[in-house]
N, C-alpha and C positions, 0 to 999 in steps of 0.2 A: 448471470453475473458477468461483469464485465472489468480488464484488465488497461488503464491509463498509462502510456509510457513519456518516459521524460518530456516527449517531441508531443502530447495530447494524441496521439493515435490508440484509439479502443480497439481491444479483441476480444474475444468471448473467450469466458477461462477452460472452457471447452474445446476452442478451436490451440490453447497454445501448447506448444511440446510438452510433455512430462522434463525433459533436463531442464527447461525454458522454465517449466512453474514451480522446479524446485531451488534453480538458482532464488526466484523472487524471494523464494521462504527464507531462504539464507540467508538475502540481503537485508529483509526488515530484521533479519533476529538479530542482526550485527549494530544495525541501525539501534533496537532496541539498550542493546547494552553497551552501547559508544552514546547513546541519546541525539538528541536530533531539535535543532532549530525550527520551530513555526512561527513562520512571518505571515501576518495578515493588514491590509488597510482594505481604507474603501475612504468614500465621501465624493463631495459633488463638481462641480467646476470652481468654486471658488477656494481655494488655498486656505481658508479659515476653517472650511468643514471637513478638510481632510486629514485623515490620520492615521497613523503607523504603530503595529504593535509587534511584539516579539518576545517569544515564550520558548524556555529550554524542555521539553518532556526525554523521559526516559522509561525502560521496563515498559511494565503495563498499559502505561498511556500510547507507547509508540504505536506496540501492535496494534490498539483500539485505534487510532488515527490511518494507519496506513492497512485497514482488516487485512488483519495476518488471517483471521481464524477463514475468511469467505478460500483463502487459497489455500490452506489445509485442508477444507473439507472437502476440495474438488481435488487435493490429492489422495485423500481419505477414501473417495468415493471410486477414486481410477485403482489403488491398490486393492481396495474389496473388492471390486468387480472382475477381476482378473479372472482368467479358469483357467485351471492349474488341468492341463494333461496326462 
């Protein structure tokens, strides 16, 4: 699984810090419950077939959109793994 930053630079949710992947979790829950703008277009070179859309989601749709739950699990998966001394 991999991790998108604003600038499009991937890392592997593996390689990034534990503070690093728990700030993200924070960030989409915030996102979540403030809601959050989705802008999409597309179309071709001519002005007629292009178009713009924009949609407010909030709660449940957010996390679905920006997977909270794939950064959960790999914090999920680093706090179970632990061995406790």
């Amino acid at each position: 699984m991999v991790h998108t930053d604003r600038d499009g630079n991937k890392t592997k949710l593996c390689d990034l810090k534990t503070d690093h992947l728990i700030n993200i979790i924070k960030y989409i829950e915030r996102k979540a419950e403030k809601g959050l703008i989705v802008r999409s277009g597309g179309g071709g070179w001519d002005v007629d077939e292009m178009w713009y859309d924009e949609d407010f989601i909030e709660g449940e749709e957010v996390l679905e959109k920006m997977d909270y739950k794939k950064y959960v699990k790999e914090l999920n998966n680093r706090t179970n793994n632990r061995r406790i001394r």
